[in-house]
C-alpha positions in Angstrom: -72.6 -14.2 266.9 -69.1 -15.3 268.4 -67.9 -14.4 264.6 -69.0 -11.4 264.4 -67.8 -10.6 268.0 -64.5 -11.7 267.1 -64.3 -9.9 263.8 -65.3 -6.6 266.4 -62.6 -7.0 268.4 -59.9 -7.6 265.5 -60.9 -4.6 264.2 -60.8 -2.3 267.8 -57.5 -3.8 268.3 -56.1 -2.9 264.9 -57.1 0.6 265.4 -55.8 0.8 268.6 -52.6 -0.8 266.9 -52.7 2.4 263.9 -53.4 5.0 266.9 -50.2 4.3 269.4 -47.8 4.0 265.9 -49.2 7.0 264.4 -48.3 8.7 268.8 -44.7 7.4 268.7 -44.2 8.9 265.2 -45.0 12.3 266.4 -43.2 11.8 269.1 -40.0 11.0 267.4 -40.3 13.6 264.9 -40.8 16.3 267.4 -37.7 15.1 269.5 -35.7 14.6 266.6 -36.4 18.7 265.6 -36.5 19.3 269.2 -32.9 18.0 269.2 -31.6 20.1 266.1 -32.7 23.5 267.0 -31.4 23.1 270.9 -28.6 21.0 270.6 -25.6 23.7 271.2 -23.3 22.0 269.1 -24.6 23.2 265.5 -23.7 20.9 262.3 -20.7 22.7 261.6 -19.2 21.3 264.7 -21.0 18.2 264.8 -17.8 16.1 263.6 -15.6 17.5 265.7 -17.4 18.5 269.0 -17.0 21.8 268.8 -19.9 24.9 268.3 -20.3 27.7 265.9 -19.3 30.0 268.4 -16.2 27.9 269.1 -15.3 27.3 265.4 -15.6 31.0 264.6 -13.3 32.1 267.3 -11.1 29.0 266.5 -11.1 30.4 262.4 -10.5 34.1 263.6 -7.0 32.8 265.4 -6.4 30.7 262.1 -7.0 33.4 260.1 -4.6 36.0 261.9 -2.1 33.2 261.9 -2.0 32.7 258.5 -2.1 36.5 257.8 1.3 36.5 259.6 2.4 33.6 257.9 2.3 34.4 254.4 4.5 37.5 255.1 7.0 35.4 254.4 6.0 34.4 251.1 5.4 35.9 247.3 2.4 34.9 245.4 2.7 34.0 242.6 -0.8 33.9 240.5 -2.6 32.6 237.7 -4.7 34.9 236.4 -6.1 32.3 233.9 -7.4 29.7 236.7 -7.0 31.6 239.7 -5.2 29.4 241.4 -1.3 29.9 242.3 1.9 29.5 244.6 3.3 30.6 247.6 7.4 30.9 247.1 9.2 31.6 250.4 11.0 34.8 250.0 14.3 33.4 251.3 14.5 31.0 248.5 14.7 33.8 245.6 15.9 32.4 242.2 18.7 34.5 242.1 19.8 33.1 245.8 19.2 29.5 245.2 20.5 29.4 241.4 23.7 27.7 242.2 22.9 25.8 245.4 22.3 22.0 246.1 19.8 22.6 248.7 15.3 21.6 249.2 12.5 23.7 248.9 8.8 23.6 248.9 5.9 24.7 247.1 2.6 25.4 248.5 -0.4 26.6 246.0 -3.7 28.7 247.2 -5.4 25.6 248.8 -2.5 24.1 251.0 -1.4 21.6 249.0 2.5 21.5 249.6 5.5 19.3 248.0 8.9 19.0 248.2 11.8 20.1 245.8 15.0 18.6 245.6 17.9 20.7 243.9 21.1 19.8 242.4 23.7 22.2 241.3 27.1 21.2 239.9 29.6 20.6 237.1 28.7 17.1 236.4 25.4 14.9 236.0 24.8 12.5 238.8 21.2 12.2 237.8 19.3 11.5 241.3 16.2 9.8 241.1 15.5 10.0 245.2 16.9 11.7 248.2 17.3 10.3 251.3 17.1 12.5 254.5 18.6 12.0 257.8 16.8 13.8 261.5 19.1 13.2 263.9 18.9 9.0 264.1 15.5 8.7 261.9 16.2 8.4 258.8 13.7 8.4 255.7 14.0 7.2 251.9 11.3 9.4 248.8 10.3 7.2 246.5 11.9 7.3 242.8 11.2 9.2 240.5 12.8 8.2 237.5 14.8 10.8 234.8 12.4 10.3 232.4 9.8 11.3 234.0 8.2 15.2 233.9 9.1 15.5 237.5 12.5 15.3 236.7 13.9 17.9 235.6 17.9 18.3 233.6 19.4 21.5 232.6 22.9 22.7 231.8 24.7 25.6 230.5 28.3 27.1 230.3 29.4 23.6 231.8 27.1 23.9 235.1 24.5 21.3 235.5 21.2 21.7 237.4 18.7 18.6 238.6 15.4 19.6 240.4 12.9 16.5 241.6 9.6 17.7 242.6 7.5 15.3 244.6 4.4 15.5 244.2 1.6 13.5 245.2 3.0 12.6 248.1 6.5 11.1 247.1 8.8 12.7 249.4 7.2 9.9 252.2 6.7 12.7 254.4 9.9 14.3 254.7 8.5 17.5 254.2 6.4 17.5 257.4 9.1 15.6 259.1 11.4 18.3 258.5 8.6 21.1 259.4 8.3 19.6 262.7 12.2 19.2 263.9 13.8 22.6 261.6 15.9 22.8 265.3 17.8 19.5 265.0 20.7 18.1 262.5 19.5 17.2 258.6 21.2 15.8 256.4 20.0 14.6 253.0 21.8 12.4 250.6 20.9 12.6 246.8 20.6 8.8 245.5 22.6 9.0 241.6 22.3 6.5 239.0 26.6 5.7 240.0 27.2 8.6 242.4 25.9 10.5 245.7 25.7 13.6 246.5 25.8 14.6 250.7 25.2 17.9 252.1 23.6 19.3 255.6 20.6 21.4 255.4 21.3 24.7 256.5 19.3 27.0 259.3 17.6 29.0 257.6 16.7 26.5 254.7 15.5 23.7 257.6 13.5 27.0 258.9 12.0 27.8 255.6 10.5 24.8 255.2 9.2 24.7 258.4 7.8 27.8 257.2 6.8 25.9 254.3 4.6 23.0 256.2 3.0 25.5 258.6 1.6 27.8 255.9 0.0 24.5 254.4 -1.4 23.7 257.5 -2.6 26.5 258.2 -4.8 27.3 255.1 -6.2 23.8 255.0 -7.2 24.6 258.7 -8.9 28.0 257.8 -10.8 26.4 254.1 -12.2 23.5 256.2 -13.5 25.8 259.1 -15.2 28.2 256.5 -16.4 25.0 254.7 -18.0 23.9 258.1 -19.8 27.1 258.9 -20.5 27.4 255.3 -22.8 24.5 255.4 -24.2 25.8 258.7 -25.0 28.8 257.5 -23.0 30.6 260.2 -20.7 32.4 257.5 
């Protein structure tokens, strides 16, 4: 009898046991989608805080921005893979043909680099720059002559060496120089036996200012549309 009694209360206990598990699981479920569709901050701005209302207001000024921005640019396109570069107007071919002076290239998603340029009558084949902001001063990596990056041309007894640092090469310098275009630059061009020094002018150190603010901006305004995308709030 005691068996069986025990065996009884066992069993009443173990249901008990599956009832209160089976309440709390409700009870979590409904909080948790009690919690998604009240929660003010929606996923779009669940990394950074901020609500779809906020994020849309925030991509409308980004947008305007950038609007402005690229009026001082010429896209160029690629009809084949739709992608393409922005090429600040001030920096024409024709302008910039027999200059020693940097540039920057931005394509349709923000990705920017730098370009270093070398015009003269003799080869001193640079392989890095180094760039001077008032008492900072900054070294690019290398990039060797042989490599694609590194570019040689001459004719009628001019030479022309253009460096373009890409993935990421320049060590920042591009930014650097986007962020101080009102102070003194100077950038030295590292040759194999010879340097070349010059000072950046204004309107160069303004242009690519120019440069790092457009890049900015359209990475800003793809990851807010990315954000609400995924919401479902664009």
């Amino acid at each position: 009898m005691k068996t069986i009694l025990k065996i009884a209360g066992a069993f009443i206990l173990f249901i008990v046991l599956i009832q209160m598990c089976s309440d709390g699981s409700s009870d979590s479920t409904a909080s948790n989608y009690s919690s998604d569709n009240d929660n003010p901050t929606s996923a779009a701005g669940a990394s950074s805080g901020l609500s779809t209302a906020d994020l849309k207001e925030m991509l409308e000024s980004d947008r305007k921005l950038l609007a402005d921005a690229k009026k001082n640019f010429v896209f160029e396109g690629d009809e084949f893979t739709g992608g393409g570069w922005y090429k600040h107007k001030l920096w024409d071919i024709n302008k910039i043909l027999h200059k020693t002076l940097l540039t920057a290239n931005v394509n349709q998603d923000g990705y920017a680099y730098l370009v270093s340029n070398y015009y003269g009558d003799d080869w001193i084949f640079h392989e890095s720059i180094t760039v001077k902001i008032d008492d900072r001063v900054i070294d690019s990596d290398v990039v060797p002559t042989y490599e694609k990056n590194n570019v040689h041309e001459n004719t009628g007894g001019s030479v022309w060496e253009t460096i373009h640092f890409t993935e990421e090469r320049d060590n920042r310098i591009l930014s650097s120089i986007g962020a101080n275009p009102e102070k003194t630059i100077k950038v030295r061009l590292n040759g194999r036996n010879y340097h070349k020094d010059y000072a950046l002018s204004k309107n160069d150190k303004q242009a690519i200012a120019d440069c790092a603010f457009l890049s900015e901006l359209i990475k800003s305004v793809n990851d807010k549309e990315a954000q609400l995308k995924a919401a479902g709030a664009l």
